[in-house]
Legacy VTK file of the C-alpha trace (Angstrom):
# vtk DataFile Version 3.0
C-alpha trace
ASCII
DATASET POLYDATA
POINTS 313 float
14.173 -3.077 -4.260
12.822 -6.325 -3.540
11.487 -8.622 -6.146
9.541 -11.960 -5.417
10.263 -14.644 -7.948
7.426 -17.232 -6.342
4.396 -17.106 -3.432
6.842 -18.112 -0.581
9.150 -14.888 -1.689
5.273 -12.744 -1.902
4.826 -14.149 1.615
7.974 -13.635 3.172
8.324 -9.540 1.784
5.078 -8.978 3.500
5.928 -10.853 6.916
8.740 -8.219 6.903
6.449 -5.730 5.796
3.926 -6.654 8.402
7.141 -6.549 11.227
8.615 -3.400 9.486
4.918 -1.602 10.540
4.695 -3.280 14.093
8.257 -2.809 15.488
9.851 -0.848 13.173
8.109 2.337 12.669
8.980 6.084 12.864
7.144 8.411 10.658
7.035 5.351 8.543
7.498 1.574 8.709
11.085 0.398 8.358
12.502 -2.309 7.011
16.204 -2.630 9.065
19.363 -4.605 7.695
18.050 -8.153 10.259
14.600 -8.574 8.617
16.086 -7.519 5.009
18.690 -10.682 5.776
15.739 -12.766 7.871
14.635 -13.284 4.340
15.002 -16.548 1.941
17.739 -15.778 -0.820
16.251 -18.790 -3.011
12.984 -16.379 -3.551
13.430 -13.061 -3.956
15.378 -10.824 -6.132
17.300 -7.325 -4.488
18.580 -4.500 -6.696
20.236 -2.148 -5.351
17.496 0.607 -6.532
17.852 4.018 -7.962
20.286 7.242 -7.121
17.864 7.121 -3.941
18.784 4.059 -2.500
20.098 2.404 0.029
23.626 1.600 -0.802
25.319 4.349 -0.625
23.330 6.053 2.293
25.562 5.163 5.284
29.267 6.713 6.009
30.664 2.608 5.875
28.437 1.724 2.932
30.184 -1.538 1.934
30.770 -2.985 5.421
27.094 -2.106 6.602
24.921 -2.625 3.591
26.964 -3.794 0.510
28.852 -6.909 1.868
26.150 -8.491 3.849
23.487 -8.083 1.877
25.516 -9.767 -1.070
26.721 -12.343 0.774
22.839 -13.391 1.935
21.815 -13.059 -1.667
24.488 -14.111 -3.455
23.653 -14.401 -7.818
19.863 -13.059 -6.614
21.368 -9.680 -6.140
22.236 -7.078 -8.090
23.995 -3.211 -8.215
21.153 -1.380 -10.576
22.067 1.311 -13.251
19.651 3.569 -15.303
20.498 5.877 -18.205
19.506 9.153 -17.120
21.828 11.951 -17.442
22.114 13.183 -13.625
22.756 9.856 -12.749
26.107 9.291 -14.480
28.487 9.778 -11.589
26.397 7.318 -9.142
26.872 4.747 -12.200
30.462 5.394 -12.014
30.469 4.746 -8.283
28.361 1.036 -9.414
30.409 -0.028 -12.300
34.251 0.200 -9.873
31.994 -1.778 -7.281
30.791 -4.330 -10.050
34.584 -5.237 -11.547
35.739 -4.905 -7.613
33.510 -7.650 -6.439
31.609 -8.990 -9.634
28.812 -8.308 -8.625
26.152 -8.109 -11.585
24.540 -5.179 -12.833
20.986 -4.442 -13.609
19.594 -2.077 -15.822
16.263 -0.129 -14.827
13.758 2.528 -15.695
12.625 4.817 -13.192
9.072 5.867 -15.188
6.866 8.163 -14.574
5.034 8.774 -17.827
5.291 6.891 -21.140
6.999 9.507 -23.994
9.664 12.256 -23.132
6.464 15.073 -24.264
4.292 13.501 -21.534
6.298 15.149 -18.945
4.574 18.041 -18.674
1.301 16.585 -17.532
3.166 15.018 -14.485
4.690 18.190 -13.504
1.222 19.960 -13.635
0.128 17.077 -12.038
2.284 17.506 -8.855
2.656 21.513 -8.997
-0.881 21.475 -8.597
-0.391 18.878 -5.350
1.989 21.086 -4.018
4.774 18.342 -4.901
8.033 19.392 -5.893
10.821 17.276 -7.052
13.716 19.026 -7.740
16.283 16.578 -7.675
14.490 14.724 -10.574
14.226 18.320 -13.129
17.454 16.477 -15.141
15.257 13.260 -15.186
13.512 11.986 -18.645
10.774 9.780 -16.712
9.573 8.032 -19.923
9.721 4.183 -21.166
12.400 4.237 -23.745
13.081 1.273 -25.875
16.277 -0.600 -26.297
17.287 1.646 -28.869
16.548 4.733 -26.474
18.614 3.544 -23.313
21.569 2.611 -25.476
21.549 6.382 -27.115
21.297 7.914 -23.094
23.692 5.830 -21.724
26.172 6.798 -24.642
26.117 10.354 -24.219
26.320 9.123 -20.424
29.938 8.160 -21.286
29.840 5.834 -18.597
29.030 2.530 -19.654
30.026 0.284 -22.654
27.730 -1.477 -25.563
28.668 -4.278 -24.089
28.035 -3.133 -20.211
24.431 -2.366 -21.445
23.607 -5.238 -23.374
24.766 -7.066 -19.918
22.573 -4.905 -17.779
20.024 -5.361 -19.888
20.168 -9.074 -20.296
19.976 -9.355 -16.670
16.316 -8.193 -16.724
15.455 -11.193 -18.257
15.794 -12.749 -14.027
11.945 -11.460 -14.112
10.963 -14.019 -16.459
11.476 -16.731 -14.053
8.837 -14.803 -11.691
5.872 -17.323 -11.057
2.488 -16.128 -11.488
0.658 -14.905 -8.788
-2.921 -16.218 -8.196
-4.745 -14.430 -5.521
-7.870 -15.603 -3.983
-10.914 -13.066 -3.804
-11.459 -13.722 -0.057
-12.137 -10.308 2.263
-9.579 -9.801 5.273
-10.353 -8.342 7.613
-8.520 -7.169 11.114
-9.866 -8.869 14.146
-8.964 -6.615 16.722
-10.816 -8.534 19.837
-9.647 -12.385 18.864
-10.498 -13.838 22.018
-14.736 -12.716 21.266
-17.044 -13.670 19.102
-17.275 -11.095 16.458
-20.955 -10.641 15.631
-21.753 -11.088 19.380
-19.849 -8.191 20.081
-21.174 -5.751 17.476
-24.371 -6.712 18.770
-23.990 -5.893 22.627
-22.159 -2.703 20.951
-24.548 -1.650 18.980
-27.348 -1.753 21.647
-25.249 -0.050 24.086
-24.894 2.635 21.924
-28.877 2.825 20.693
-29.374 3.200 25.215
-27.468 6.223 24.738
-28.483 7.829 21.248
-31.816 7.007 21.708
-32.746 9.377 24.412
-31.950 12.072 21.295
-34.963 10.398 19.255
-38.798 10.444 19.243
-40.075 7.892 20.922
-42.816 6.831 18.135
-39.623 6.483 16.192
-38.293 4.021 18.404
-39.799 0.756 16.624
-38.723 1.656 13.290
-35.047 1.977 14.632
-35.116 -1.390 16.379
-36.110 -2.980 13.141
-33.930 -1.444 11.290
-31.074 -2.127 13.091
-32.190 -5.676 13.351
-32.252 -6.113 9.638
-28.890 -4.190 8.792
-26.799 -6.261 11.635
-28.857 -9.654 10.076
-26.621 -8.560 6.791
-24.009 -8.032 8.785
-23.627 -11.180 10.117
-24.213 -13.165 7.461
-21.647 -11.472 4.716
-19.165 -11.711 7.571
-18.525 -8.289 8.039
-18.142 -7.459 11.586
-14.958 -6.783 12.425
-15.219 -4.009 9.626
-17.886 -2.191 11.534
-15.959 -3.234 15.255
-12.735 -1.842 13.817
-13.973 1.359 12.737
-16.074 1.522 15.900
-12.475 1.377 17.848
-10.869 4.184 15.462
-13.513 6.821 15.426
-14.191 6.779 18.773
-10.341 6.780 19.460
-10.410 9.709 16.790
-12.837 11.460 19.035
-12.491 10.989 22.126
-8.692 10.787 22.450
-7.569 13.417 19.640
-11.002 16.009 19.119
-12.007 14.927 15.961
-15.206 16.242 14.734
-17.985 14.452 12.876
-19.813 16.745 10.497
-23.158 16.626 10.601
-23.461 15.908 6.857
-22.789 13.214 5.636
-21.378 11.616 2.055
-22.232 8.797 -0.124
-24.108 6.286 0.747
-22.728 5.095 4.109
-25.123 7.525 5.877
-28.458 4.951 4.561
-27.191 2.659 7.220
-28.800 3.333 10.529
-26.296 1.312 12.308
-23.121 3.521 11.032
-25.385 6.287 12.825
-25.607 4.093 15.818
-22.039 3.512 16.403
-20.906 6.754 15.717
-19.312 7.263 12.507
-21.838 9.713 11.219
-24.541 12.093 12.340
-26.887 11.233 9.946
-30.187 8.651 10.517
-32.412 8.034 7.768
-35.440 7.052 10.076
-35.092 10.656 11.563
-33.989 12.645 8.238
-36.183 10.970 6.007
-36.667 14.156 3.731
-34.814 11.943 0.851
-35.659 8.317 0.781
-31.942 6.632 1.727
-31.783 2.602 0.853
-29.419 0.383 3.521
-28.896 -1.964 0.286
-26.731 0.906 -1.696
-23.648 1.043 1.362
-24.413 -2.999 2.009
-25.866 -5.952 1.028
-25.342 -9.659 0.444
-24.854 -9.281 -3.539
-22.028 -6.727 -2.865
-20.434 -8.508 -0.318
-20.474 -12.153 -1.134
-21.126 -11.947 -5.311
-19.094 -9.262 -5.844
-16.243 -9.214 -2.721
-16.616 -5.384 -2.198
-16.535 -3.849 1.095
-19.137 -1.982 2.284
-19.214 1.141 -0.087
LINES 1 314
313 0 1 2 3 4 5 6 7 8 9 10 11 12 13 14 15 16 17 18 19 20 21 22 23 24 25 26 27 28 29 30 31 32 33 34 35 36 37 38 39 40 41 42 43 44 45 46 47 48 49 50 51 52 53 54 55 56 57 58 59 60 61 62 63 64 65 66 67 68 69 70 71 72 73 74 75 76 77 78 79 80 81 82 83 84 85 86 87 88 89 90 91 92 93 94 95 96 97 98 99 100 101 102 103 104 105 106 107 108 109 110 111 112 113 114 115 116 117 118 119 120 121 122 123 124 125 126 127 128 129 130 131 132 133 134 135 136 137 138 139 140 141 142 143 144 145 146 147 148 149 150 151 152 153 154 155 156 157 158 159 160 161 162 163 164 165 166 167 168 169 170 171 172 173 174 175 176 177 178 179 180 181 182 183 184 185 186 187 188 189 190 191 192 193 194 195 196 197 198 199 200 201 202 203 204 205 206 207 208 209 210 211 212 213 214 215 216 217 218 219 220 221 222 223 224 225 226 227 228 229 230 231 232 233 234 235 236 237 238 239 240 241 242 243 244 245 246 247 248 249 250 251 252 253 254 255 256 257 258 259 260 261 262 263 264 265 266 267 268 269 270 271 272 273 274 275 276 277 278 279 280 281 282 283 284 285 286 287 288 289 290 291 292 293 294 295 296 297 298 299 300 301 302 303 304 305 306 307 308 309 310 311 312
């Protein structure tokens, strides 16, 4: 588990992140052992995680994972221990590593639900997801206070007072986590960075009215032009065209490369933009199937967008 203590840390877990996704996926990202040591000791903390981490996963677990990773680390890391029943010989395993190369230990909660009795609203929660966890059935998922997590790991048997007072001291490293101030500013992919964005969605979008329109009346012609004059004119000016150029590039990848099927209903209120119509990512045109009125301003406008920094709805 990785843990920034400042911005720099924030920035450099999601540079790995961002690589993890880019080079290092297969079925999901992955983060390897290089970009897990690429990163700056000074701002981040690393615990070694629950029963289903890391550590212990490979056949030469202290030669692949345990010593390097300490080393790079140093007094930010730490070999974390929780109090839950079925985890009592994997604490065993943590404590001989802890006197063997004092190496401090961490205590942590793995919670699902606040009290023990809420437990049965998670599991109907999942059964009804089709999500089983078996391997967590000995699990209490709750937040226990200190008084709790000293009882569990007592009839643990595994750890001292003392060993838990220490493990629990050590969560006091999270206090000297800065605050976090993020900026309300919309980011957006640019997939084509070598174009003008809003130049492009233009020449798209009239490429694309060529072809649909041969599927429309002509006396409804006009009322199409203007209105897809006057939704790309918000467009442009909230900014948002690489949101419609992106999505243009993934449904009609969707389509034409892997069969998918638009329906030709449509769902809240991104079918009141003519222009979604236009480039394909629904059936539906409110100039032609004008049965119920359908108002551009409820999927975008310049309120929602620049007042309120939502994305199109």
């Amino acid at each position: 588990m990785l843990i920034a203590l400042n911005k720099n840390g924030f920035n450099d877990i999601n540079r790995i992140i961002s690589e993890s996704n880019t080079s290092g996926f297969y079925y999901k990202n992955r983060i390897d052992k290089e970009l897990l040591l690429s990163l700056d000791p000074k701002n981040i903390i690393v615990t070694t995680a629950c029963i289903a981490g890391r550590l212990f996963k490979t056949h030469n677990y202290k030669e692949e994972f345990l010593y390097p990773v300490h080393n790079h680390f140093k007094e930010h890391f730490y070999l974390e221990v929780q109090s839950h029943l079925a985890q009592a010989t994997y604490n065993n395993k943590i404590m001989q590593l802890h006197y063997t190369y004092n190496i401090p230990i961490i205590h942590a909660n793995d919670s699902h639900y606040i009290l023990p009795g809420d437990s049965k609203y998670r599991d109907l929660f999942l059964k009804a997801k089709g999500m089983l966890y078996p391997e967590e059935d000995k699990f209490i998922l709750d937040y226990p206070d200190s008084d709790e997590i000293f009882d569990r790991y007592k009839k643990q048997g595994i750890l001292s007072k003392e060993e838990v007072k220490d493990a629990l001291n050590n969560t006091l490293i999270f206090d000297q986590c800065e605050d976090l101030n993020f900026t309300d500013e919309i980011k957006i992919p640019k997939i084509h960075k070598d174009k003008d964005s809003n130049k492009l969605l233009k020449e798209i979008l009239y490429k694309e009215w060529e072809i649909k329109k041969e599927s429309i009346p002509i006396e409804k012609h006009k009322e199409c032009i203007d209105a897809i004059e006057l939704e790309f004119k918000v467009i442009e000016e909230t900014g948002m065209a690489d949101y419609f150029i992106d999505d243009y590039e993934i449904v009609k990848k969707a389509v034409n490369k892997y069969n998918a099927f638009l329906t030709p209903t449509g769902r809240g209120s991104a079918v009141s933009f003519v222009d979604n119509c236009i480039l394909g990512f629904t059936q539906v045109n409110r100039i032609i199937n004008n049965s119920i009125p359908l108002f551009p301003s409820r999927f975008m406008s310049k309120a929602r967008i620049l007042q309120t920094r939502s994305l199109p709805d």
